[in-house]
C-alpha positions as CSV (number, residue, x, y, z in Angstrom):
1,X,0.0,0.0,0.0
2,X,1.5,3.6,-1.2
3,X,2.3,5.6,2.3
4,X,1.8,9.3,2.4
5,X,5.1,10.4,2.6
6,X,5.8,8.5,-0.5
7,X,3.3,9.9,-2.6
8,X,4.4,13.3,-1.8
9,X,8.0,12.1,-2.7
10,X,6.4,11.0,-6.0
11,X,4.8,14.0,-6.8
12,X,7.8,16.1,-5.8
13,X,10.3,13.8,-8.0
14,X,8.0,13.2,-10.9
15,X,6.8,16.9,-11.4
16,X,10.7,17.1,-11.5
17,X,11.3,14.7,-14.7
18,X,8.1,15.8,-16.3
19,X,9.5,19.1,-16.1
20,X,13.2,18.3,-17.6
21,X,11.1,16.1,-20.2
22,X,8.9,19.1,-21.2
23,X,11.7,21.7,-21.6
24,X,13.3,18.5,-24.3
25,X,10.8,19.0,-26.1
26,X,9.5,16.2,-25.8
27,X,5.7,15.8,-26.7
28,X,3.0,14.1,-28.8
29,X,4.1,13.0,-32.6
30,X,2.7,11.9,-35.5
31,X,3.4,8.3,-36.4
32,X,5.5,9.8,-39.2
33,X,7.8,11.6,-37.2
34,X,8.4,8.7,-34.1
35,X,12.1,8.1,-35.4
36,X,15.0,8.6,-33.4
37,X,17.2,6.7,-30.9
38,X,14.0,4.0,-30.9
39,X,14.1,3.5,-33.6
40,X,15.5,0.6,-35.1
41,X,17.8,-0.2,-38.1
42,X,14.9,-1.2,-40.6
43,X,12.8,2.4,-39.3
44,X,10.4,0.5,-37.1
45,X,9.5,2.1,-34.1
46,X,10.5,0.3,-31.1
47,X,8.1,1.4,-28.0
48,X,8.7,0.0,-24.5
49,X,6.1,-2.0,-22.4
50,X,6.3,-1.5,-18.6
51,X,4.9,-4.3,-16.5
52,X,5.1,-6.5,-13.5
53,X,3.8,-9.7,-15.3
54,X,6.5,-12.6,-16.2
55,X,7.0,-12.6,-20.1
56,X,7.4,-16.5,-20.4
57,X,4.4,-17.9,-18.2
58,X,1.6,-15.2,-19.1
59,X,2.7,-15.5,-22.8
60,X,3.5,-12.0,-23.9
61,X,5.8,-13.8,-25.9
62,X,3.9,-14.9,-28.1
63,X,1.1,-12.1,-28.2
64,X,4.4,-9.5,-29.3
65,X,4.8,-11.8,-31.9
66,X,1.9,-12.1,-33.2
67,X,1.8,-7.9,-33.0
68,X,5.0,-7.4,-34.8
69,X,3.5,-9.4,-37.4
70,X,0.4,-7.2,-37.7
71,X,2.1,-4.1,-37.5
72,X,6.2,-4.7,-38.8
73,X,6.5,-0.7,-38.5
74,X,6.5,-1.1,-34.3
75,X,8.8,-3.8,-32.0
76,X,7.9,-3.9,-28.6
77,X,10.1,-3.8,-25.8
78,X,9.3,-6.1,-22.6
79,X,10.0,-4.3,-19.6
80,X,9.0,-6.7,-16.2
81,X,11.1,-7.6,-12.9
82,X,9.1,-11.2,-13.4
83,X,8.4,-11.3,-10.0
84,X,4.0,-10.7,-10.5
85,X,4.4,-8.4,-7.9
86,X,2.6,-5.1,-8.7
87,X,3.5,-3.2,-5.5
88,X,7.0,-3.5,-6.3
89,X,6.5,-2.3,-9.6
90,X,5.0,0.7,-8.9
91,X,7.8,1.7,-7.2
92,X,10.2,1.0,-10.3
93,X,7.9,3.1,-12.5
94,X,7.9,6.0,-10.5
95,X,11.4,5.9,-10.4
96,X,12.6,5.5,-13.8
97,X,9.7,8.3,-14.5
98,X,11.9,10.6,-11.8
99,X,14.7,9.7,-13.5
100,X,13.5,10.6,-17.0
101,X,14.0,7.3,-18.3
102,X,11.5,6.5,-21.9
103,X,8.6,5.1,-21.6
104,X,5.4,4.4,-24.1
105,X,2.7,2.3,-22.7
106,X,2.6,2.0,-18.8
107,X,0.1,-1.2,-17.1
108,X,-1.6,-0.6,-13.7
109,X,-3.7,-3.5,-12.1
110,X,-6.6,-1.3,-11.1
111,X,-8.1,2.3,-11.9
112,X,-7.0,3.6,-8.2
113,X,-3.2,3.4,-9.0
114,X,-3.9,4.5,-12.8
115,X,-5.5,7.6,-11.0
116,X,-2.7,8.6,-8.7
117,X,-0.8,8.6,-11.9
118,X,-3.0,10.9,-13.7
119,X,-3.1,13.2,-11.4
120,X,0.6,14.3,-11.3
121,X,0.5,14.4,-15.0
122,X,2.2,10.9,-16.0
123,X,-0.8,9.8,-18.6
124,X,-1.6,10.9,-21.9
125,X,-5.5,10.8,-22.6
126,X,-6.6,8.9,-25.0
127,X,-10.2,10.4,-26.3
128,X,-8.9,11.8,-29.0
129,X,-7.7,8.5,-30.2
130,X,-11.1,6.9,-29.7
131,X,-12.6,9.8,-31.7
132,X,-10.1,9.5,-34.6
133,X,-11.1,5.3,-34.3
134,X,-14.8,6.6,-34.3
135,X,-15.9,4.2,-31.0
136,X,-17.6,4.6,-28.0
137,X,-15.9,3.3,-24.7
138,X,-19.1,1.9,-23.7
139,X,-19.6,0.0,-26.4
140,X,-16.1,-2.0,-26.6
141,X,-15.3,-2.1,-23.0
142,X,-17.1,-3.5,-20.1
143,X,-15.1,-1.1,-18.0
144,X,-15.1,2.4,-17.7
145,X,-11.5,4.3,-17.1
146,X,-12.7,7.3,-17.6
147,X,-11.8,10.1,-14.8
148,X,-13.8,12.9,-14.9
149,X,-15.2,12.2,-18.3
150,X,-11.1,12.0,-19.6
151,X,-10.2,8.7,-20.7
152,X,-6.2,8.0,-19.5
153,X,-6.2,4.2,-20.9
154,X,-7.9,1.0,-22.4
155,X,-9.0,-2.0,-20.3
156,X,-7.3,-4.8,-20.4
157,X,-8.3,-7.8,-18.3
158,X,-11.6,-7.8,-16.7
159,X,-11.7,-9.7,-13.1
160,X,-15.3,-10.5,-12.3
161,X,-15.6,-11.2,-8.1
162,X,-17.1,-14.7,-7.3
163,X,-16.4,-18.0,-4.9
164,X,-13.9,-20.8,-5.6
165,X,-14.7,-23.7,-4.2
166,X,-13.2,-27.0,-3.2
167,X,-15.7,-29.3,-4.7
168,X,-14.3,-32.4,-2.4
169,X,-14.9,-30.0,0.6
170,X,-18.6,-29.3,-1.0
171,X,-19.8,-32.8,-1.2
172,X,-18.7,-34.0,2.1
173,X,-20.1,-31.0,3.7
174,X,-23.6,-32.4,1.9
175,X,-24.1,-29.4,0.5
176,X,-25.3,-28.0,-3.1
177,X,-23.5,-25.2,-5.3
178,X,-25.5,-21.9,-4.8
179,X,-26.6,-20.5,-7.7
180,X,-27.8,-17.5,-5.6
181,X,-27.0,-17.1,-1.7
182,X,-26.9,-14.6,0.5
183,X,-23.7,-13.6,2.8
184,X,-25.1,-15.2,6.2
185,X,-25.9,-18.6,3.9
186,X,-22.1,-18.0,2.7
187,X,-21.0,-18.3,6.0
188,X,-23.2,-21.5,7.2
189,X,-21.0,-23.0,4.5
190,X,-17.7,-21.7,5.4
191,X,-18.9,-23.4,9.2
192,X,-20.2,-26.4,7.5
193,X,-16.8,-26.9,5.2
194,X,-14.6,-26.1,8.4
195,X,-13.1,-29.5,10.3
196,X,-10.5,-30.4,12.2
197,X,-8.5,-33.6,12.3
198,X,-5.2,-34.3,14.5
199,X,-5.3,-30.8,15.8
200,X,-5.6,-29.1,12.3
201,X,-8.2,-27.1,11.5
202,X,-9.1,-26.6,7.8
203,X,-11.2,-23.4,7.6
204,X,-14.4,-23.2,5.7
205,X,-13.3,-19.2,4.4
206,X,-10.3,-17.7,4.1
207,X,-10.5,-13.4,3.8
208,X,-6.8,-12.2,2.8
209,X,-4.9,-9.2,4.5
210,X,-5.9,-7.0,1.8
211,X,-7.6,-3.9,3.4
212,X,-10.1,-4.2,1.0
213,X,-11.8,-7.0,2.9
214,X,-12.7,-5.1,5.7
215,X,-15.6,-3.4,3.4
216,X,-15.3,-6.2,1.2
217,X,-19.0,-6.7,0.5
218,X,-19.5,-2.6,-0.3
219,X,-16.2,-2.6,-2.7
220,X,-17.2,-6.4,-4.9
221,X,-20.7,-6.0,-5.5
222,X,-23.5,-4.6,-3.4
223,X,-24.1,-1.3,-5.1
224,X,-23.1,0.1,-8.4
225,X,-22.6,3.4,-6.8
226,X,-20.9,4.2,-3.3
227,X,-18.4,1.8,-3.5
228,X,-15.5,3.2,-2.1
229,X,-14.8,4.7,1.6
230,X,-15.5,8.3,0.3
231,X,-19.2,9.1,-2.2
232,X,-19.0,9.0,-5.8
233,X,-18.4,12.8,-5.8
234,X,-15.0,12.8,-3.1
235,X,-17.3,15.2,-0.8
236,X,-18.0,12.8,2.1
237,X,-16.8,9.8,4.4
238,X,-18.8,6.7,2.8
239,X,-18.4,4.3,6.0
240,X,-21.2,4.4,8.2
241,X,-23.1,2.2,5.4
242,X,-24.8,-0.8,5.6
243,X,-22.6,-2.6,3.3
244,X,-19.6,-1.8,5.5
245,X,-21.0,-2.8,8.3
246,X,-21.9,-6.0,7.0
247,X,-18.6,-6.8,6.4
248,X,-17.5,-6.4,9.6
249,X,-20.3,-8.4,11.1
250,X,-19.1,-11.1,8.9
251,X,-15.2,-10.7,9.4
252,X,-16.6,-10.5,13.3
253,X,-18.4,-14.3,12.7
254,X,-16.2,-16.0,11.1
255,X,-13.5,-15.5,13.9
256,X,-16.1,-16.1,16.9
257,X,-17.6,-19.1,15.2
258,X,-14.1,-20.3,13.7
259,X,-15.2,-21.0,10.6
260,X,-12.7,-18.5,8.8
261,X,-8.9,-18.4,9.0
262,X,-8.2,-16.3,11.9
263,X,-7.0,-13.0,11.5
264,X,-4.1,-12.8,13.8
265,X,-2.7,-15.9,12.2
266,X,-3.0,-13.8,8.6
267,X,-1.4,-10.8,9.7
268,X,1.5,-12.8,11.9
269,X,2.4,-16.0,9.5
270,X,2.1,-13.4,5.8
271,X,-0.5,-15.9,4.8
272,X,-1.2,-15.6,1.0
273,X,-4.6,-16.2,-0.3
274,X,-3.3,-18.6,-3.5
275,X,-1.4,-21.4,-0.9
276,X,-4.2,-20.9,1.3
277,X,-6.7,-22.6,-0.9
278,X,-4.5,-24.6,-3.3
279,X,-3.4,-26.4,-0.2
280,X,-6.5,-26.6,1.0
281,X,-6.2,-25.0,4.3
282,X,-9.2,-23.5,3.8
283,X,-12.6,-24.8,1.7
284,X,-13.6,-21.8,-0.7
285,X,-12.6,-17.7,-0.8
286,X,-14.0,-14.8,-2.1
287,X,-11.9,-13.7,-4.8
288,X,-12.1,-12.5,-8.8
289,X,-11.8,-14.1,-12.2
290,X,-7.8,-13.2,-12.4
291,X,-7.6,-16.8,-10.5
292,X,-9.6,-18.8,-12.2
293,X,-6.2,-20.0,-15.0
294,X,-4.6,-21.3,-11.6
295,X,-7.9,-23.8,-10.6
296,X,-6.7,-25.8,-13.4
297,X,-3.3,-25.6,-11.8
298,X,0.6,-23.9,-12.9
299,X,4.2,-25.2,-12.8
300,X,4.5,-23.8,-9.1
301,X,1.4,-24.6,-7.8
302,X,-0.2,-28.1,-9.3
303,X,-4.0,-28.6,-9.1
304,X,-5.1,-31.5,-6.9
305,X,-8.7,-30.9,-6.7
306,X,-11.5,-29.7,-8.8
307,X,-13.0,-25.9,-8.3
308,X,-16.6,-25.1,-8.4
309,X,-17.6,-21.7,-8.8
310,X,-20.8,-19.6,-7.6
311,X,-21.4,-16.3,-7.5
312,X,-21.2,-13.1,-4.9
313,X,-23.2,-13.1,-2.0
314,X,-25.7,-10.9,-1.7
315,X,-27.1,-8.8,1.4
316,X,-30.8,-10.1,1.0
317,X,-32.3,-12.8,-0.5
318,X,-33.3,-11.6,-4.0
319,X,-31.1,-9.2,-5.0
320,X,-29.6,-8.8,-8.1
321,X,-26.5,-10.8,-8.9
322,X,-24.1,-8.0,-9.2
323,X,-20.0,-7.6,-9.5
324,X,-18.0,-4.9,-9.2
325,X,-15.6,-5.5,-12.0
326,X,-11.8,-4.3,-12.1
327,X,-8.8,-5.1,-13.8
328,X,-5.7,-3.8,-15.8
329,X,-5.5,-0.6,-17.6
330,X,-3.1,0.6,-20.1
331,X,-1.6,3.8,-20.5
332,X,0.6,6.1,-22.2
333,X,3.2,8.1,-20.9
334,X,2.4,11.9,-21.5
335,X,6.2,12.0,-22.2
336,X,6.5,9.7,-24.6
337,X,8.4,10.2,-28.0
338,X,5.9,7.0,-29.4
339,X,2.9,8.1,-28.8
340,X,1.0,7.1,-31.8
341,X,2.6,3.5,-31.9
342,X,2.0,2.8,-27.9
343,X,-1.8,3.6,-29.0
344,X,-2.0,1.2,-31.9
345,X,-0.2,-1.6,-29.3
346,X,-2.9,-0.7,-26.6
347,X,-5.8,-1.1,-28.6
348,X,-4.7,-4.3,-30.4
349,X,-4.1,-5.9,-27.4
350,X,-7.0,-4.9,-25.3
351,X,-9.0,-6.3,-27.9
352,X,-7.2,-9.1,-30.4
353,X,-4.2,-9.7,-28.3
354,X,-5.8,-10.4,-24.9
355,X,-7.9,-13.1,-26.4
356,X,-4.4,-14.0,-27.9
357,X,-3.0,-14.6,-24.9
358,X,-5.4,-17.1,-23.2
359,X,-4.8,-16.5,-19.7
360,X,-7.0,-13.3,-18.7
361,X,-10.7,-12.2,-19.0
362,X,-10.9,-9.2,-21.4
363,X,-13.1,-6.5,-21.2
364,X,-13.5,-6.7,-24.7
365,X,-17.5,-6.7,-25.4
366,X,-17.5,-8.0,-29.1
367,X,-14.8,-11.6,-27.4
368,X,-16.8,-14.5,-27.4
369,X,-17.0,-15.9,-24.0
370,X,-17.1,-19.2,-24.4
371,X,-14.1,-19.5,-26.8
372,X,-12.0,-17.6,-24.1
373,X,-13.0,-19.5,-21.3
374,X,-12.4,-22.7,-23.7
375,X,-8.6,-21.4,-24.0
376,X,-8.1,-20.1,-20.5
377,X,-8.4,-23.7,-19.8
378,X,-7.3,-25.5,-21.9
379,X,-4.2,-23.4,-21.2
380,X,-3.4,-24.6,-17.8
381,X,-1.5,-28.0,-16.6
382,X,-4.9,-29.5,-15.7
383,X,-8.2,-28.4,-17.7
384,X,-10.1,-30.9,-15.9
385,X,-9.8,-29.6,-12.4
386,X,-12.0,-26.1,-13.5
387,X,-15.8,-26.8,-13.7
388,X,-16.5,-24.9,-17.1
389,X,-20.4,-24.9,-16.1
390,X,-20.2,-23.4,-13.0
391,X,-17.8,-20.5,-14.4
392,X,-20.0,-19.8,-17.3
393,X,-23.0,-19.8,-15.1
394,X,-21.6,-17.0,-12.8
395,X,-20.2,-15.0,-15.7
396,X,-23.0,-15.1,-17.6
397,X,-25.5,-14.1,-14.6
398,X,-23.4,-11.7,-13.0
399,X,-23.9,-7.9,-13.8
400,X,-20.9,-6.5,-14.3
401,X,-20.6,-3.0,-12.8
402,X,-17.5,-0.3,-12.6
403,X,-17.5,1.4,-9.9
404,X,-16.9,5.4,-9.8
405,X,-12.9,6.1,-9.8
406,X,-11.5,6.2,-5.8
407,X,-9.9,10.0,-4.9
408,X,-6.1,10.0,-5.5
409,X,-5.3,9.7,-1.9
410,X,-7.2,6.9,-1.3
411,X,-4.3,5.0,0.1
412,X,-4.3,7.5,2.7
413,X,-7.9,6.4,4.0
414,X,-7.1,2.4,3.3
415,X,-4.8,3.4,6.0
416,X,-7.0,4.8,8.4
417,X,-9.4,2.2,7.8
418,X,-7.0,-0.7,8.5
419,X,-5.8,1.2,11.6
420,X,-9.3,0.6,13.0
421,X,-10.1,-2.3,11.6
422,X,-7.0,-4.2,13.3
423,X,-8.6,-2.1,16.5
424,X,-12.0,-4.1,15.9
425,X,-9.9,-7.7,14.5
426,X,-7.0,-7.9,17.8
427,X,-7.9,-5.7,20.5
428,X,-12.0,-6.3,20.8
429,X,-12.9,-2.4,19.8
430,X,-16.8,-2.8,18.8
431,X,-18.0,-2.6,15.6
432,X,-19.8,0.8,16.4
433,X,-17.2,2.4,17.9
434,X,-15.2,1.2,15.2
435,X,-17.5,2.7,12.3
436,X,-17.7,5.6,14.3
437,X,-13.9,6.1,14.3
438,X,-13.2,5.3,10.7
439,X,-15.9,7.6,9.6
440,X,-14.7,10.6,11.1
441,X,-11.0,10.1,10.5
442,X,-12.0,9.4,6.9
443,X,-13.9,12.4,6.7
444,X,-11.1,15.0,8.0
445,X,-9.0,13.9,5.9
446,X,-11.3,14.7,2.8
447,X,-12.1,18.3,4.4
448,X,-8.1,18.8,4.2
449,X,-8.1,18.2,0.6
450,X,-10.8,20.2,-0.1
């Protein structure tokens, strides 16, 4: 999670670069004029692709390939530690953008870290792209990455929240998949699937460390709007809600009734949520469609049971079947001297290549779903240990929502919020008095931005 001292170092060193950049001259060219030390022997323009994602496993090998064929006048660079980790990442890119290194097309994993970037300048929007193209955003993408009614980048893969479940664990609990189920019948499974032989317990639920869990059921699904800890419009504290607090009476049960994974083991041991349930240490989580490739198991991690899927909770019975949907976005660096050619990669690829490349979800409106999920599987070390039926069932019946963009210093109220939350988790603090807290600490802090 970005600290606020580090943010104000970003903004601080990147206004710095952006500033040398600008008095370069660097700005936006025209596809005819993106020559220069890019360039290669041939004239091709070579553009450079920042990510965290390994090159070899998530086969951008092959979808750079396949885009050098399609466009011979552009060669893409790979830019990635390998190492999957995003938070690290972020950290690299802001550097190298302090240190007025090139850059073309820049990846974030969600529209909150895209957003801190925009904001001190780093992006290039893209509308006038889409209006050359003649498209409407809406259309083509399930997603919306539009800030403020400026578009700053193209979705990429599109993670749908739902349930994994241990199918073994299912049946022996005697129970059936849920095609719709509310969050107090999700945790009369977690207590049903929870068991404990020669003093080891194997939880029903697991909820990771990830702040975001604490208001878990306001951020995944329950409402298309209000979804983060401030309202749609920035103006106010969003946490006295009955979302919120639904999360915490849940978070609350599964520790009293030990059903889930307890908390303080979480936070002491690093627990990760992929080794947690592969392992099966605990019977089902909450998480998105990014992890459905690894049901049907990877070189690291092998599959050894079959995964069910259903969809998210709701708060009542009856509700609609809803999903707050995320995912990567691609950008372009306001800076860059390839402007033109980072565009023509960004669009292919959130459109042909991602489909290409077999491993994600895509946004894409006019990808046919079946054929995708057909290749994420068949993609993995062992296709038979994904349920296609129960997948297609919850992405076909779940509506997909984006929720409105978090403020740029939303990492600053994460921080607050998991202050209080620990409070309420290891230390007994109420969940009133906890609410209570959170919602006035959140709301000074949006009064001193104002």
């Amino acid at each position: 999670m970005l600290k606020k001292k580090w943010i104000q170092a970003i903004v601080v060193s990147v206004l710095v670069a952006l500033a040398t950049s600008a008095c370069s001259g660097a700005g936006g060219n025209s596809a005819a004029e993106e020559t220069g030390s890019n360039g290669s022997s041939d004239g091709a323009v070579t553009i450079k692709l920042h990510t965290w994602y390994p090159k070899k496993a998530d086969n951008w090998d092959l979808v750079i390939e396949e885009f050098e064929k399609k466009h011979p006048e552009i060669k893409v660079e790979f830019n990635s530690a390998e190492d999957n980790n995003s938070n690290e990442y972020y950290k690299k890119l802001d550097l190298a953008a302090a240190s007025g290194d090139d850059l073309d097309v820049i990846m974030f994993s969600n529209m909150a870290f895209l957003s801190q970037r925009a904001e001190l300048g780093l992006l290039e929007p893209v509308d006038t792209y889409i209006e050359k193209e003649g498209f409407s955003l809406a259309d083509e993408y399930s997603s919306d990455t539009r800030i403020k009614d400026v578009t700053y980048g193209l979705p990429g893969k599109l993670s749908t929240p739902m349930v994994f479940i241990n199918e073994s664990r299912l049946q022996e609990a005697g129970l059936e998949l849920p095609k719709e189920w509310t969050w107090d019948q999700y945790m009369e499974y977690a207590k049903a699937m929870t068991t404990t032989a020669n003093g080891k317990t194997q939880y029903g639920t697991y909820f990771h460390n990830w702040i975001q869990f604490g208001y878990f059921i306001q951020n995944m699904g329950q409402s298309t709007t209000g979804a983060n800890l401030t309202t749609d419009d920035g103006l106010k504290a969003n946490i006295d809600t009955p979302a919120i607090r639904k999360s915490l009476e849940v978070r609350l049960q599964g520790e009293r009734e030990g059903s889930a994974t307890p908390y303080s083991e979480i936070v002491s041991q690093k627990l990760n949520y992929r080794p947690q349930y592969f392992n099966q240490d605990t019977s089902m989580i909450t998480m998105a469609s990014f992890l459905v490739p690894e049901a049907g198991g990877t070189e690291q991690v092998p599959a050894t049971f079959k995964t069910v899927f259903a969809p998210l909770p709701t708060m009542n019975a009856g509700d609609p079947l809803t999903g707050n949907v995320s995912g990567d976005v691609f950008g372009i660096y306001s800076k860059s001297k390839h402007k033109e050619a980072a565009y023509t990669f960004i669009r292919w690829f959130t459109t042909e290549g991602i489909v290409l490349q077999g491993k994600n979800f895509p946004s894409w409106k006019k990808a046919d779903l079946n054929e995708v999920v057909d290749n994420i599987i068949a993609g993995t070390k062992t296709p038979e240990k994904i349920d296609k039926e129960s997948l297609m069932y919850v992405l076909e019946n779940t509506k997909q929502a984006t929720p409105a963009v978090a403020v740029p210093y939303h990492a600053e109220l994460e921080k607050v919020f998991l202050e209080e939350f620990d409070k309420m988790m290891l230390s007994g603090v109420d969940i009133d008095t906890t609410i209570r807290n959170t919602q006035e600490k959140v709301q000074k802090i949006i009064d001193s931005k104002q």
